[in-house]
ZAPASE-674815 format. One record per residue (C-alpha): residue number from 1; residue in three letters; x, y, z. Coordinates in nm, 3 decimals. Example, Ala and Ser with C-alpha at 12.3 -4.5 7.8 and 13.67 -1.06 7.14 Angstrom:
<mivexs>
1 | Ala | 1.230 | -0.450 | 0.780
2 | Ser | 1.367 | -0.106 | 0.714
</mivexs>
This chain:
<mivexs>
1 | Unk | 2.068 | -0.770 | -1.744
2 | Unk | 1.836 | -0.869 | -2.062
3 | Unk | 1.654 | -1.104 | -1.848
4 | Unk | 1.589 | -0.874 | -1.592
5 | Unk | 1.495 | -0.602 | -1.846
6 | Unk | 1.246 | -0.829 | -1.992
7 | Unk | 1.094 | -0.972 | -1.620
8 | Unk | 1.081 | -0.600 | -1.515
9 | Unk | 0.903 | -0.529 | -1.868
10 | Unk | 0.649 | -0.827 | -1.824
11 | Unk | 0.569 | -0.674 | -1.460
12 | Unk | 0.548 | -0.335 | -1.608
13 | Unk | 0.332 | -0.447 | -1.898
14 | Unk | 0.032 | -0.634 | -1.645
15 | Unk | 0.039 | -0.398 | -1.383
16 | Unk | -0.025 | -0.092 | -1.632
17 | Unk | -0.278 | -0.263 | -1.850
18 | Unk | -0.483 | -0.401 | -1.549
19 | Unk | -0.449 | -0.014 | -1.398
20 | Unk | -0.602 | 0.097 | -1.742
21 | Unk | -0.839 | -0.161 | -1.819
22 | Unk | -0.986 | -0.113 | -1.467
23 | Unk | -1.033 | 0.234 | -1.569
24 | Unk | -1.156 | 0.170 | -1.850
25 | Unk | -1.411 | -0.101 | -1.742
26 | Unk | -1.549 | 0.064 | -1.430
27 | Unk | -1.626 | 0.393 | -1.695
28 | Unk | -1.809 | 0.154 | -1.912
29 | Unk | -1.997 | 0.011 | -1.640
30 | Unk | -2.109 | 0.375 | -1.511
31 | Unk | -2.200 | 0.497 | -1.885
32 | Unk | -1.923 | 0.622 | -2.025
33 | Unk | -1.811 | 0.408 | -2.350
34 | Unk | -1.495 | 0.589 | -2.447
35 | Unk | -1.268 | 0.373 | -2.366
36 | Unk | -1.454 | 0.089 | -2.437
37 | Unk | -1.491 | 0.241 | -2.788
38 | Unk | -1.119 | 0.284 | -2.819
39 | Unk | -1.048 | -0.117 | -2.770
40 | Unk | -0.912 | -0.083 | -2.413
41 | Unk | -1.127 | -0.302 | -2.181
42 | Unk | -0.867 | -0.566 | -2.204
43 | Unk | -0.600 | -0.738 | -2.086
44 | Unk | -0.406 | -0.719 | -2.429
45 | Unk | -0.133 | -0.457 | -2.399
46 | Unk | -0.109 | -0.376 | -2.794
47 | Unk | -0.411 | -0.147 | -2.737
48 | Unk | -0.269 | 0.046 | -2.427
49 | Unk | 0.073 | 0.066 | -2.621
50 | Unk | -0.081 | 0.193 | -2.929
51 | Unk | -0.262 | 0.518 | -2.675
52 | Unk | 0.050 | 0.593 | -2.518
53 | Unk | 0.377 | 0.406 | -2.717
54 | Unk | 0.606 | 0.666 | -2.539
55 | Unk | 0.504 | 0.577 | -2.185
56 | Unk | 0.445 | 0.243 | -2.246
57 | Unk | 0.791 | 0.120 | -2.436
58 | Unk | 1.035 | 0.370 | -2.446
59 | Unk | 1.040 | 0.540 | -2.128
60 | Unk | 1.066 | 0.184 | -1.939
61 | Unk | 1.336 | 0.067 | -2.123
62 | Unk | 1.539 | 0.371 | -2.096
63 | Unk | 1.474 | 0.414 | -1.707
64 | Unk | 1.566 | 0.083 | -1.690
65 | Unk | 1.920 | 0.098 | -1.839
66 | Unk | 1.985 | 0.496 | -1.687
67 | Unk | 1.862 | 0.308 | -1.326
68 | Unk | 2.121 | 0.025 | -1.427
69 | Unk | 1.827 | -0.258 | -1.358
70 | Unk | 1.756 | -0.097 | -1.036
71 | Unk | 1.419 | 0.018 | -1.181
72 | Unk | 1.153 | 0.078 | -1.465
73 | Unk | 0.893 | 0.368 | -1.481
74 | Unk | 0.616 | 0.475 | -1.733
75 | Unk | 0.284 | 0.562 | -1.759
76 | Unk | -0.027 | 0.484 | -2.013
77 | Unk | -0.376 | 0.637 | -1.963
78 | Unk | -0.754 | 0.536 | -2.096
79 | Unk | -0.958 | 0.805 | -2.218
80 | Unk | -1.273 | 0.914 | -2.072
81 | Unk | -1.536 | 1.154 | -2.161
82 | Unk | -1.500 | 1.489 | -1.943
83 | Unk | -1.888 | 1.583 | -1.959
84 | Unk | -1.935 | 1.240 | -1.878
85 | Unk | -1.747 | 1.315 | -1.550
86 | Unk | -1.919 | 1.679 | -1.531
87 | Unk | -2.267 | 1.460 | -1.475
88 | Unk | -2.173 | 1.140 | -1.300
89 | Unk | -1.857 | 1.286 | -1.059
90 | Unk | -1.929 | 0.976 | -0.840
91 | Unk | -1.871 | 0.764 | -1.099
92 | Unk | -1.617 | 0.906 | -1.198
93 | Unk | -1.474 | 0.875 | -0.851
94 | Unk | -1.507 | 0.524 | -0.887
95 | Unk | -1.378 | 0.441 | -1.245
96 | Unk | -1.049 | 0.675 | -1.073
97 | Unk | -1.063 | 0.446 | -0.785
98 | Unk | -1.040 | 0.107 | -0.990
99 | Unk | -0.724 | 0.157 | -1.104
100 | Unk | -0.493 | 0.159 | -0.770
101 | Unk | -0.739 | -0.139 | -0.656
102 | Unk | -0.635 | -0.340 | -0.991
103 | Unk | -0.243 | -0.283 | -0.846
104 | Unk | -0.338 | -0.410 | -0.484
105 | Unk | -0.572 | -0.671 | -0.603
106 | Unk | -0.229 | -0.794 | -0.769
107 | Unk | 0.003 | -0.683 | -0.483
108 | Unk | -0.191 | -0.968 | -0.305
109 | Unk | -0.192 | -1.227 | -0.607
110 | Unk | 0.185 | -1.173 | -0.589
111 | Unk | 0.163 | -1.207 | -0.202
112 | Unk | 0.009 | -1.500 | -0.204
113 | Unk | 0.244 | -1.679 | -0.485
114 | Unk | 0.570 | -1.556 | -0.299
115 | Unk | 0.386 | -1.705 | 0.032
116 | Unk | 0.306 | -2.015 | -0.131
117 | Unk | 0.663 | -2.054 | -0.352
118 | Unk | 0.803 | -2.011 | 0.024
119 | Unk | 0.563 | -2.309 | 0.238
120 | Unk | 0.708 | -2.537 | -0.103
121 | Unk | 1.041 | -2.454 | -0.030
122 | Unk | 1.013 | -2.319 | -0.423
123 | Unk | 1.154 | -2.010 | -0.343
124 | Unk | 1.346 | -1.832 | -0.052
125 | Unk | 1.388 | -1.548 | 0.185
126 | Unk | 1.543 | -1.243 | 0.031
127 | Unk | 1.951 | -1.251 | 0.127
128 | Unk | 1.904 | -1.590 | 0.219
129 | Unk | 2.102 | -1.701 | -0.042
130 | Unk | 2.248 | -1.531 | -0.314
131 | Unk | 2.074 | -1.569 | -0.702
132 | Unk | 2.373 | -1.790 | -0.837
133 | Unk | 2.258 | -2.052 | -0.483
134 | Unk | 1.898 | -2.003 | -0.554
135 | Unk | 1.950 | -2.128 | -0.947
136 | Unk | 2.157 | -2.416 | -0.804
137 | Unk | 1.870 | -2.499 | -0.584
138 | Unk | 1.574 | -2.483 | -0.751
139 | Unk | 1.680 | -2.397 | -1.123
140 | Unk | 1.651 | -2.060 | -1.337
141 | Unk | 1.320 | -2.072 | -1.372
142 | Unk | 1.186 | -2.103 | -1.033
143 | Unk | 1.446 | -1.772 | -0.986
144 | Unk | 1.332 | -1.591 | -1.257
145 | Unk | 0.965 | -1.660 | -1.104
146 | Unk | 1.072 | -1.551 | -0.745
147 | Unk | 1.187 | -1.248 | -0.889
148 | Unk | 0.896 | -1.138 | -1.132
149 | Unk | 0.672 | -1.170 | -0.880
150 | Unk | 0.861 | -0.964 | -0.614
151 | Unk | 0.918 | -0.718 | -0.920
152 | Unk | 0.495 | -0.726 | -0.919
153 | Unk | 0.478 | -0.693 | -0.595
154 | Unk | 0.664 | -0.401 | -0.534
155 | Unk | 0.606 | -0.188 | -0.825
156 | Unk | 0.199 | -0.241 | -0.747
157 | Unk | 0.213 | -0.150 | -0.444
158 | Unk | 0.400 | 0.147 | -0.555
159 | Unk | 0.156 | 0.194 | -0.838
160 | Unk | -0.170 | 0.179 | -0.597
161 | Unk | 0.010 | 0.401 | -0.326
162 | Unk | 0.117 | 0.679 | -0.527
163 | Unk | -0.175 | 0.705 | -0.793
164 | Unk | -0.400 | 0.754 | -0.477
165 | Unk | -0.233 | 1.068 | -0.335
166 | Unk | -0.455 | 1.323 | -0.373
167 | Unk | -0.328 | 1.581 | -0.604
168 | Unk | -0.407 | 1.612 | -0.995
169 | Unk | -0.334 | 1.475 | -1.189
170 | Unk | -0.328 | 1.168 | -0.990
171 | Unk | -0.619 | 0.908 | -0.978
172 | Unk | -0.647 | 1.071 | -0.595
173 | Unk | -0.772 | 1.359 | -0.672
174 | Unk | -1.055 | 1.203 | -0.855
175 | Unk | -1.120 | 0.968 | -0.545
176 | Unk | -1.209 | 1.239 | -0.379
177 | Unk | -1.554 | 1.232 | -0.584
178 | Unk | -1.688 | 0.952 | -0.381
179 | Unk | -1.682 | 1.127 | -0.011
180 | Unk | -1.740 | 1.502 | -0.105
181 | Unk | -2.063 | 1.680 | -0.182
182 | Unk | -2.168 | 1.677 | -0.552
183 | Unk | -2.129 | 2.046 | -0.543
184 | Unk | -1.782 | 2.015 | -0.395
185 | Unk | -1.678 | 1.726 | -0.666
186 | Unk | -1.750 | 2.002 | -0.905
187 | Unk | -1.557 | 2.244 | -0.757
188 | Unk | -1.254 | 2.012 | -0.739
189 | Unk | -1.313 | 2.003 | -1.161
190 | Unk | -1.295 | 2.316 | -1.188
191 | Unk | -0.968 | 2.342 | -1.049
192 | Unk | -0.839 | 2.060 | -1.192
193 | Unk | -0.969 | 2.194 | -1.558
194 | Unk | -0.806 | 2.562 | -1.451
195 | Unk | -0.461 | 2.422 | -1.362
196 | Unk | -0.399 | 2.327 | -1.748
197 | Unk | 0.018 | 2.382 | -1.780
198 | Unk | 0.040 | 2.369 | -1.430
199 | Unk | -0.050 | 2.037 | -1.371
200 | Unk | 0.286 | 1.903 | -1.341
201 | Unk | 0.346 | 2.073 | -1.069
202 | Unk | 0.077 | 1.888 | -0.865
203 | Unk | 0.266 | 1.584 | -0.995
204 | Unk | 0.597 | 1.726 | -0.876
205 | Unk | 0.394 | 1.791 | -0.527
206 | Unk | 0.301 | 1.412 | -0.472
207 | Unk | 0.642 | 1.291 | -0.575
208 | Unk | 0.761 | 1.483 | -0.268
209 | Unk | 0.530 | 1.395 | -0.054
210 | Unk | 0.594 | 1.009 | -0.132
211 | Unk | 0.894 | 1.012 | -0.067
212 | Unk | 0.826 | 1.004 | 0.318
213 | Unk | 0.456 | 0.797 | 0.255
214 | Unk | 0.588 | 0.497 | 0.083
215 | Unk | 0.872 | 0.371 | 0.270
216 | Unk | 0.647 | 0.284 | 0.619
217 | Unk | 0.381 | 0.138 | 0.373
218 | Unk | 0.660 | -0.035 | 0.194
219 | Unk | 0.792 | -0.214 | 0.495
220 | Unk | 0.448 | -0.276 | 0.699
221 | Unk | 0.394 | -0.459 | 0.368
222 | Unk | 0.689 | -0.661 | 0.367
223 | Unk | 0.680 | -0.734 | 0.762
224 | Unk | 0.321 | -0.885 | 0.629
225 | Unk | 0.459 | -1.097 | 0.364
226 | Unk | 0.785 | -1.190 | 0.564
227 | Unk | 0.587 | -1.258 | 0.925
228 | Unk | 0.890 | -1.232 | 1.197
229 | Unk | 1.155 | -1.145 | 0.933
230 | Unk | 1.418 | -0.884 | 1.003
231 | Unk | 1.556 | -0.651 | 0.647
232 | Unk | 1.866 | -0.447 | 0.632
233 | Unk | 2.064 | -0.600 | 0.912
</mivexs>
């Protein structure tokens, strides 16, 4: 249970750091140093922690043991300037936009290390053999590998899809930036900034709704990295 705690943790850790650092980067590229200025165009965690210790250390761990090691949630955030935003709303489109495409840019690193562990004969099909046969095979570590980076894999693609639905405060809504009229993206602002308290509830809203969008991404995305496999026989 501890060493699943701490592969789930390291998966965590990457895949909300790159999500924030993307962020964070894409705002410095398109004038907006706030972020930058706050230490978190990096890969280092310690800064992301520091912003957001809650989200970023306790609420994993204790999802993790209430879930029984089923699963670990969180959240961390990089700061941005709002007038910024007010100016630029296509940038700020895009600086929303690089976070989910940090978590599929590493849904596919992971893809391509399970895909490669599996040509080797490194790792194996999932309920092709149990963990206990899979450490007798190829040792701990190449199990505790197969598993951190099907733990990336999943919670990315989790990450990407459900940060891009497009209700606030989700990255999503801010997407929208890109495709709409400037006059429109500053429309959309305006709501956002007049929702204040209620903002949860457009949280609450895209939880809902992805509960019935994941699961065909999920397993389009599996029949991709398992070609010709059959789950849940």
């Amino acid at each position: 249970m501890i060493a699943l705690g701490l592969l789930w943790y390291t998966a965590f850790l990457l895949s909300t750091t790159c999500h924030e650092a993307a962020h964070a980067l894409v705002a410095k590229w398109g004038g907006d140093l706030t972020a930058y200025s706050g230490g978190q165009v990096t890969l280092n965690p310690a800064p992301h922690i520091q912003r957001e210790p809650f989200g970023m250390v306790i609420m994993p761990w204790l999802s993790f043991l209430l879930g029984q090691g089923s699963w670990m949630m969180g959240w961390a955030s990089a700061p941005f300037d709002p007038y910024w935003a007010r100016r630029h709303p296509r940038r700020s489109g895009w600086m929303a936009l690089a976070g989910p495409v940090a978590n599929f840019i590493l849904v596919i690193i992971s893809g391509i290390v399970i895909q490669a562990g599996l040509r080797t004969g490194v790792f194996m099909l999932p309920g092709s053999l149990s963990m206990s046969r899979l450490v007798e095979a190829n040792g701990g570590i190449a199990a505790g590998f197969a598993t951190f980076f099907s733990i990336l894999f999943s919670l990315n693609l989790l990450l990407g899809t459900f940060n891009l639905i497009p209700f606030p405060p989700l990255d999503g809504f801010a997407v929208l930036n890109i495709v709409i009229p400037e006059s429109g993206a500053q429309k959309l602002m305006d709501l956002r900034d007049s929702l204040g308290p209620y903002m949860m509830l457009g949280l609450l809203i895209a939880w809902k709704v992805f509960d019935y969008l994941y699961l065909p991404i999920f397993s389009v995305a599996l029949h991709i990295l398992y070609p010709g496999e059959v789950f849940g026989r």
